[in-house]
C-alpha positions as CSV (number, residue, x, y, z in Angstrom):
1,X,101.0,111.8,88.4
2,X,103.9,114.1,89.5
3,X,107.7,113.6,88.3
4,X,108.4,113.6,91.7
5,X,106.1,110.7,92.3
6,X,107.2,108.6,89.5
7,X,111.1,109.0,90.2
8,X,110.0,107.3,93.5
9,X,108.0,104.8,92.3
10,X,110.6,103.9,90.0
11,X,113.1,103.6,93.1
12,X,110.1,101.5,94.8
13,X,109.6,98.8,92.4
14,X,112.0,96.1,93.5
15,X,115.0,94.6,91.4
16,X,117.1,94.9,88.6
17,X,118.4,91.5,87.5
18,X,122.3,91.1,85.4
19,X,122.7,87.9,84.1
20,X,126.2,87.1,82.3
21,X,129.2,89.1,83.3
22,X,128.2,89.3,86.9
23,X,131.6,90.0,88.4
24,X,132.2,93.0,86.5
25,X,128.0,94.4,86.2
26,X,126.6,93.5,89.0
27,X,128.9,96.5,91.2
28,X,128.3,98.9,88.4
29,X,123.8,98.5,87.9
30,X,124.6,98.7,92.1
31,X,126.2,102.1,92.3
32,X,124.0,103.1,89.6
33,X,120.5,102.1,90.7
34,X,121.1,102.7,94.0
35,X,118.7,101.9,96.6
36,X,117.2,99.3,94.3
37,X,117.7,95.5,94.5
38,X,120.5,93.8,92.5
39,X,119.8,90.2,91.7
40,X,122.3,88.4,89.9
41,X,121.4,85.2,87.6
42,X,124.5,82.8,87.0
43,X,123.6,82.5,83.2
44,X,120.7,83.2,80.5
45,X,119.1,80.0,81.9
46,X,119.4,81.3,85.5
47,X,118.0,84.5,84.1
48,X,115.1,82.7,82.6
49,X,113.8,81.0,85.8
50,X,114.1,84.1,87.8
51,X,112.4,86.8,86.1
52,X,108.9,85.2,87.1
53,X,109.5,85.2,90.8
54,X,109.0,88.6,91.7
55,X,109.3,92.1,90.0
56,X,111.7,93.4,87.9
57,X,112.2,96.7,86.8
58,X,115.1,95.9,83.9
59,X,116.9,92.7,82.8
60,X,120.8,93.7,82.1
61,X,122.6,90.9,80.3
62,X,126.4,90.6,80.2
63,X,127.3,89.2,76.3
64,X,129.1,85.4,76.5
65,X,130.2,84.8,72.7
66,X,131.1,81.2,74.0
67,X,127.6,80.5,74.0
68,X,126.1,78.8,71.0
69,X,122.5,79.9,71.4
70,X,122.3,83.3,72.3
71,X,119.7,84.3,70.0
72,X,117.0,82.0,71.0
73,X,118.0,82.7,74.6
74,X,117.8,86.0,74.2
75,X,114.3,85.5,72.7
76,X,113.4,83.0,75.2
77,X,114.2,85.7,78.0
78,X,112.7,88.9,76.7
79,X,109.6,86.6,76.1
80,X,109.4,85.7,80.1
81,X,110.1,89.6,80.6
82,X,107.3,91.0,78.4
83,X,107.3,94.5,78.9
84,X,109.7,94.9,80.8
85,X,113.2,96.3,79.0
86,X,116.1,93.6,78.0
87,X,119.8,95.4,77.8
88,X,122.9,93.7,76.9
89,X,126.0,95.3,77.6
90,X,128.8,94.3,75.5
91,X,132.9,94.6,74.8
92,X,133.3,96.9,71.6
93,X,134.6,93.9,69.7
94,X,131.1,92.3,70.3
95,X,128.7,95.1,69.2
96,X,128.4,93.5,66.2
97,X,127.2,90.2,67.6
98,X,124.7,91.8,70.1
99,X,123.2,94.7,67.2
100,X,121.9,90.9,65.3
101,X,120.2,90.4,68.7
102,X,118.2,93.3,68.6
103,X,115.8,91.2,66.1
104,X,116.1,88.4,68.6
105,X,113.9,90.6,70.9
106,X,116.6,92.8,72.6
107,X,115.5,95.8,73.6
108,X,119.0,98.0,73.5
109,X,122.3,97.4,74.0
110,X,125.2,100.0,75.7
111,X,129.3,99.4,75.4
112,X,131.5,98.1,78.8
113,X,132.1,100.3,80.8
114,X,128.6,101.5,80.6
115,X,128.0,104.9,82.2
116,X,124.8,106.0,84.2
117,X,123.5,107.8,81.3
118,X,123.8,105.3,78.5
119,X,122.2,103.1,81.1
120,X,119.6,105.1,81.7
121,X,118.4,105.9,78.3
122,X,118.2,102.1,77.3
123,X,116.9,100.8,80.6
124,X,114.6,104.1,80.9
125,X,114.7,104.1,84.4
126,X,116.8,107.3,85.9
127,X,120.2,106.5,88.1
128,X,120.3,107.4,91.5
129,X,120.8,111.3,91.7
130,X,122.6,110.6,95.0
131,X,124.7,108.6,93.6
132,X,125.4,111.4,90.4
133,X,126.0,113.9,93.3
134,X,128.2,111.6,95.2
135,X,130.1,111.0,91.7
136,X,130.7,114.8,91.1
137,X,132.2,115.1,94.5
138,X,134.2,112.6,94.4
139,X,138.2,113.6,94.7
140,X,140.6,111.7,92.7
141,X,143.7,110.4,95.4
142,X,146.8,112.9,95.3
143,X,149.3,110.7,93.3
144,X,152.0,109.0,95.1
145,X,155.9,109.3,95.0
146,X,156.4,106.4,94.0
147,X,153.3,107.1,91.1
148,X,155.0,110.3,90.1
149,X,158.8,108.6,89.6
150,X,157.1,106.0,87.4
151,X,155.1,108.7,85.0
152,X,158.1,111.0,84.5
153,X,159.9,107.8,83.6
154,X,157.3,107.6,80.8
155,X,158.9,110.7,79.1
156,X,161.8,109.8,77.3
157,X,159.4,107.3,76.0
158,X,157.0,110.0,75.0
159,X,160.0,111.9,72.8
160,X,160.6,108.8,70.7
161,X,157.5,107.2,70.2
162,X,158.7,103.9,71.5
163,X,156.4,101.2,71.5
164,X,157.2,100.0,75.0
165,X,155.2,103.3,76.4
166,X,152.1,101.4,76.1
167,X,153.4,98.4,78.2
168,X,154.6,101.8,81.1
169,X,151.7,102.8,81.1
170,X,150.5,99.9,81.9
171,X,152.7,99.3,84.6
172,X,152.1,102.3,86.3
173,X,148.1,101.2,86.2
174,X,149.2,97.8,87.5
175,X,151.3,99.0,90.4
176,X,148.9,102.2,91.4
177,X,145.6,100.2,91.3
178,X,147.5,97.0,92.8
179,X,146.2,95.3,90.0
180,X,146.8,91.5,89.0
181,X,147.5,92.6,85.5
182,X,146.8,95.9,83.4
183,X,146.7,96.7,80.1
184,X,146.9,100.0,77.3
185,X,145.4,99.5,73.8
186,X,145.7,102.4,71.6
187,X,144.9,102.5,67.8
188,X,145.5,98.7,67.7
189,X,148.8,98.3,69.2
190,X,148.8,96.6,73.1
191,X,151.4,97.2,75.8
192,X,150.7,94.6,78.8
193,X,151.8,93.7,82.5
194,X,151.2,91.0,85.1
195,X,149.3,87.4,85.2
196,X,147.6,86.2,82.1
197,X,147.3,89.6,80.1
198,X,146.1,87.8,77.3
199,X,142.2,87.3,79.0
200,X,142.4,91.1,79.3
201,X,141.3,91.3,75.4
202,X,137.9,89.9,76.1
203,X,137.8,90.3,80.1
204,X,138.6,93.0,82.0
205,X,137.4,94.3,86.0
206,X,137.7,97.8,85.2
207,X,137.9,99.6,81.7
208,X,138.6,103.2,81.0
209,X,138.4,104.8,77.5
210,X,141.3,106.8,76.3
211,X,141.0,109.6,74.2
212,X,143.0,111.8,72.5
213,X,142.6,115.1,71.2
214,X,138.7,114.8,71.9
215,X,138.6,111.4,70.1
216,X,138.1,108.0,71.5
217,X,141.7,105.8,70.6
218,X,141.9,103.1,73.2
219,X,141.5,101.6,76.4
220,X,142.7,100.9,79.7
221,X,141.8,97.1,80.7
222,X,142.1,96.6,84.3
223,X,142.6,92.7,85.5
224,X,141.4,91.5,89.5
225,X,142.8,93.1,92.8
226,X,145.5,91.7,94.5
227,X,143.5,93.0,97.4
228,X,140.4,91.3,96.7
229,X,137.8,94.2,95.1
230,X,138.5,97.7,93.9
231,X,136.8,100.8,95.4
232,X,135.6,104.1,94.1
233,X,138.6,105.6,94.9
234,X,140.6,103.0,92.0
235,X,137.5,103.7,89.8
236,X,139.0,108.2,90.3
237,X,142.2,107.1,89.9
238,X,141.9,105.1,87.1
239,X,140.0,108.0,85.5
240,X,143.0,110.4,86.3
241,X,145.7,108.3,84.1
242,X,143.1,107.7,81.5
243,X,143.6,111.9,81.3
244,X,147.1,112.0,81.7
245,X,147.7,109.4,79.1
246,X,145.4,110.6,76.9
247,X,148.2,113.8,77.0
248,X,150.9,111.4,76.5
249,X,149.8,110.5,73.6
250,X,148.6,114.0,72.5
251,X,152.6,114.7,73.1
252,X,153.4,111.2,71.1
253,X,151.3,112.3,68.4
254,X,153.0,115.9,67.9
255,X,156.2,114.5,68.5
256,X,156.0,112.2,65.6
257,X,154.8,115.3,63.6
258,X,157.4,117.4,65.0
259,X,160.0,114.7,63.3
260,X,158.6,114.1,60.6
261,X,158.5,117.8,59.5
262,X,161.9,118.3,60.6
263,X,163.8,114.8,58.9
264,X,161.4,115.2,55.7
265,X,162.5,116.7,52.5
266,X,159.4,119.1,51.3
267,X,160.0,118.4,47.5
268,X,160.0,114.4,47.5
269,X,158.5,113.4,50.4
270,X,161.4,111.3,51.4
271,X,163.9,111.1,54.4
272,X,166.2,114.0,53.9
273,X,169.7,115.1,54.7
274,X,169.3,115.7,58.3
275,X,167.4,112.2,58.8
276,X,170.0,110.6,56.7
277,X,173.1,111.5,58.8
278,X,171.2,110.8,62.2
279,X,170.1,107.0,60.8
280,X,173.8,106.5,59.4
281,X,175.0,107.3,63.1
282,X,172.7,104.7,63.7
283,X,172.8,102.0,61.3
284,X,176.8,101.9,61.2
285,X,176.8,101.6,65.2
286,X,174.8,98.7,65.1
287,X,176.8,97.5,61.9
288,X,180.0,97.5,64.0
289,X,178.4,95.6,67.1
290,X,176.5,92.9,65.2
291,X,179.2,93.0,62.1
292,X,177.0,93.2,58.7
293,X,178.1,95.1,56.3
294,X,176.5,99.0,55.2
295,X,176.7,100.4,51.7
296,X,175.8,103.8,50.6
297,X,175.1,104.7,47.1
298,X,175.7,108.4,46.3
299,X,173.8,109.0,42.6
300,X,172.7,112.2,40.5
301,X,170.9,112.6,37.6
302,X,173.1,112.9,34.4
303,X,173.0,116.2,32.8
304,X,170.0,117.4,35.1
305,X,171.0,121.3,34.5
306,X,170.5,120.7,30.8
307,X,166.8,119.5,31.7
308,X,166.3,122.7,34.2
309,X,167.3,125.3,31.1
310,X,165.5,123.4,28.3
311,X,162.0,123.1,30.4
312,X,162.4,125.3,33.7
313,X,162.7,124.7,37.2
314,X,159.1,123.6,37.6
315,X,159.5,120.8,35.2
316,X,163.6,120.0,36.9
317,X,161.5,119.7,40.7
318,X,159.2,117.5,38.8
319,X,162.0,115.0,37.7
320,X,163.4,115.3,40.8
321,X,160.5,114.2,42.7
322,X,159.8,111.4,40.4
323,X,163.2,110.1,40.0
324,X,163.3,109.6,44.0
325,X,160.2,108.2,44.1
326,X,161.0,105.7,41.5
327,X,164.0,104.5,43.3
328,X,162.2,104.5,46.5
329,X,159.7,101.9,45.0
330,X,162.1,100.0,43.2
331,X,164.5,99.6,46.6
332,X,163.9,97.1,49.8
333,X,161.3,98.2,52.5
334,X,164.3,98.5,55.1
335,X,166.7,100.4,53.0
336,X,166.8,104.0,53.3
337,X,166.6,106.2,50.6
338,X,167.4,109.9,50.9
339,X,167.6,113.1,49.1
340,X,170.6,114.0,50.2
341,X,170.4,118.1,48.0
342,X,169.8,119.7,44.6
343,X,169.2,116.3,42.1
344,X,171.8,114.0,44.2
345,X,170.3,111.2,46.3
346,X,171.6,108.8,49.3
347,X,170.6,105.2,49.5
348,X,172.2,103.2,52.5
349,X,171.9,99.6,52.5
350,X,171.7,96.9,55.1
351,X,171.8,93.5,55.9
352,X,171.9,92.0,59.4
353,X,172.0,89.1,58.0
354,X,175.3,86.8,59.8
355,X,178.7,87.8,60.5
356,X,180.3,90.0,57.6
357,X,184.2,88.2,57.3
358,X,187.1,89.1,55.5
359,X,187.0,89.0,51.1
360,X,183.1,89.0,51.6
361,X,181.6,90.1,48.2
362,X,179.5,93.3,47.4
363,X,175.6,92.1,48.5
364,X,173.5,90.7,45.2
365,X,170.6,92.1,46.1
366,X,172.4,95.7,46.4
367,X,172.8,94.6,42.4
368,X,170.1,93.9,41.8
369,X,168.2,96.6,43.1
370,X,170.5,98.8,41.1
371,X,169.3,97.0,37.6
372,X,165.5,97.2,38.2
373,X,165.7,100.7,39.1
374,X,167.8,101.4,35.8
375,X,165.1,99.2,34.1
376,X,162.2,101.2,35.3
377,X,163.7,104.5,34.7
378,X,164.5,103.1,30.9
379,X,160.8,102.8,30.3
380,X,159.6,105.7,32.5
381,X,157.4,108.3,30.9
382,X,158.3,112.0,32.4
383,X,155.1,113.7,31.8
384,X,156.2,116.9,31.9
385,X,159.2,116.0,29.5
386,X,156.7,115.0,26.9
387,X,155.6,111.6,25.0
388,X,158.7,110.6,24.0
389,X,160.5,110.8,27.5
390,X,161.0,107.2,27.7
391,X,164.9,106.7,27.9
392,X,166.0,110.1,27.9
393,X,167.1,109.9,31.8
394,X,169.8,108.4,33.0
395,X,171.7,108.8,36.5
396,X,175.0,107.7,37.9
397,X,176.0,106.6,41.1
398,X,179.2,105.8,43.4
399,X,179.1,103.2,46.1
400,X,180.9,102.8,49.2
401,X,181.3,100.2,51.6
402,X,181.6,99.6,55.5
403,X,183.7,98.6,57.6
404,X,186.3,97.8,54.2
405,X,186.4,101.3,52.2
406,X,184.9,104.1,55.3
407,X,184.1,103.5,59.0
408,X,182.2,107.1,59.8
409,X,179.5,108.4,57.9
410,X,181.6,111.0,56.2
411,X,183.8,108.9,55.0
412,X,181.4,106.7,53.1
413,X,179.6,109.6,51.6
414,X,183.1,111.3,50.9
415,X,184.2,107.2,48.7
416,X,180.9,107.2,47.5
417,X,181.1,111.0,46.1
418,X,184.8,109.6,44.8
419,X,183.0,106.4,43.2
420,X,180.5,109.1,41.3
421,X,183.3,111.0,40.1
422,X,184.7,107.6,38.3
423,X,181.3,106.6,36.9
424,X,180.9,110.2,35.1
425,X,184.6,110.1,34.0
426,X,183.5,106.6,32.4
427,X,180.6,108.0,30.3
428,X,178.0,108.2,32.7
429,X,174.8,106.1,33.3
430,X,176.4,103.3,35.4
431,X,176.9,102.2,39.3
432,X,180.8,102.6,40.2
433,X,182.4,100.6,43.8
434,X,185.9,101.4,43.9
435,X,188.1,99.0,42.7
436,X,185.2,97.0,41.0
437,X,184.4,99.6,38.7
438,X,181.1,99.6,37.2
439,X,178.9,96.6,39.1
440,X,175.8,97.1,36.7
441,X,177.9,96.1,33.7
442,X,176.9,92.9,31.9
């Protein structure tokens, strides 16, 4: 028997049947399979009753996880189907579900959207090669006006990393594919337009991987037509933002990287001077339209060039990078701690938490961070100052307050450097606010 004669046979044989998922299969194992029969069963008990009444190439089931016995009715259909092949084709979130129905009798099983060649393998019966030729020749539509104003709008986004991108992208899927509702999952997070976005985590029309850098982070989930079906040309334009988002967030991704090297400090790992004046810009804005109070803490570490002759540089990066990383643990998770040069180190603090008013006292927690960081470093062992390192650290620190001591961020640094002064001239190893003196102090 030739190949030739077998491809044709193969194309002879009548029917396919999809059972589950019909909306969304049934136009897919179409183009696909193309010339042969499509017969679509309602449900695995449809699916059941029909496989007897005439020849059927492959059974393709659509997964329902709503349904309590999908095991035994998976059994109870590849037993009607005998040799013939039973796929399931499944949402990513349900692969584990339908791989236990492989011992149920399940022949294979491919992801949504399933492509001609993952079909083919676990149906093993070839696609159409008119329909692969007709695929490769197809032209994606020439974008719109309208579809180029909204991606450029995507941008500024892009330079920031806001989260809303997702729900852009989204919106230009929506409005290009005039889509009931559309949305963009990537690495977890979800950005969604239109009707009932919610049923587009479990059900979607159309889906279109995304991938970035070669590597498969998301999807495009695609809800019903406003006009009533989607065509091949949606299916080529849905492929073409699937590629330009998947640049997007190529750009996203080195954008982030791009900041983080640039508002990093190399020897710590924390925030450093450049990030530190860009988020006071932006903390003490905010400060002064929602009125809490900001207060920056300006510290050192006592005596730190006695440490960097005694035991070298090596050992005085070493402290550094310890002593920052000490505070940063011992400090709230919205605070922002800084090195702000040499061994000196910027802490802002924050609370939006009500109206700041007039006589308002310093913030306890601010305190209280303040004595466990002093406890910690008490007890902390300095490997590289020996076994007996415990204690022999100590820093000192100014504070400064807005809107009530500074109002710019130069000004607070410049009262907090002030406050640091006071706290050496005092004997070192304490917490100075001007005017309150040393706020540690039992």
């Amino acid at each position: 028997m030739s190949d030739a004669w077998a491809d044709d046979r193969a194309f002879a044989e009548p029917r396919l049947l999809v059972a589950g998922d019909t909306e969304r299969l049934v136009p897919v194992v179409s183009e696909l399979f193309s010339p042969v029969p499509v017969v679509a069963a309602a449900d695995y008990l449809a699916a059941i009753a029909e496989i007897p009444r005439a020849p059927t190439q492959g059974v393709i089931l659509g997964i329902d996880p709503a349904c309590r016995r999908t095991v035994s009715a998976v059994g109870a259909i590849k037993q009607v189907a005998g040799e013939t092949r039973v796929v399931a084709c499944c949402e990513p979130s349900y692969e584990p579900l339908t791989r236990k129905l492989l011992s149920a009798g399940l022949d294979d099983y491919v992801i949504f959207p399933p492509s001609g060649a993952d079909l083919e393998r676990a149906l093993q019966i070839p696609v159409s090669h008119t329909r692969r030729e007709w695929m490769q020749t197809i032209r994606a539509p020439e974008p719109t006006f309208d579809e180029l104003t909204h991606l450029t709008s995507l941008l500024p986004h892009v330079l920031t990393g806001d989260r809303t991108l997702l729900r852009e992208m989204a919106a230009v899927v929506a409005a290009g594919l005039r889509a009931e509702s559309a949305m963009v999952v990537v690495d977890g997070s979800t950005g969604s337009v239109g009707s009932q976005p919610r049923g587009l985590i479990d059900r979607a029309v159309l889906v279109q991987e995304l991938h970035r850098e070669g590597r498969a982070v998301g999807q495009i989930r695609v809800g019903p037509s406003q006009l009533g079906a989607y065509h091949a040309d949606d299916t080529a334009r849905l492929r073409v933002y699937a590629g330009l988002f998947g640049k997007l967030l190529e750009l996203v991704s080195r954008s982030r990287q791009w900041q983080q090297w640039a508002f990093q400090d190399d020897l710590t790992g924390l925030p450093n001077r450049r990030r530190l004046m860009a988020f006071l810009d932006e903390i003490l804005d905010r400060a002064a339209r929602e009125q809490f109070p900001v207060t920056v803490l300006l510290f050192d570490i006592d005596d730190f060039k006695s440490f960097n002759d005694s035991f070298g540089h090596e050992t005085g990066d070493e402290i550094i990078r310890e002593t920052g990383q000490l505070f940063r643990r011992c400090s709230r998770r919205h605070d922002l701690v800084a090195r702000f040069g040499g061994d000196e180190f910027v802490v802002v603090f924050w609370d939006a938490e009500g109206r700041r008013s007039a006589g308002s006292q310093h913030p306890s927690e601010v305190i209280g961070v303040l004595n466990r960081f002093r406890r910690e470093l008490s007890t902390h062992q300095f490997a590289r100052l020996g076994p007996r390192s415990s204690g022999s650290l100590t820093c000192s620190g100014g504070l400064a307050r807005f809107p009530w001591q500074a109002r710019t961020p130069a000004e607070l640094l410049a009262r907090a450097d002030q406050a640091l002064l006071e706290a050496k001239r005092a004997g070192k190893n304490r917490f100075w606010l001007i005017g309150s003196g040393d706020v540690c102090a039992e």
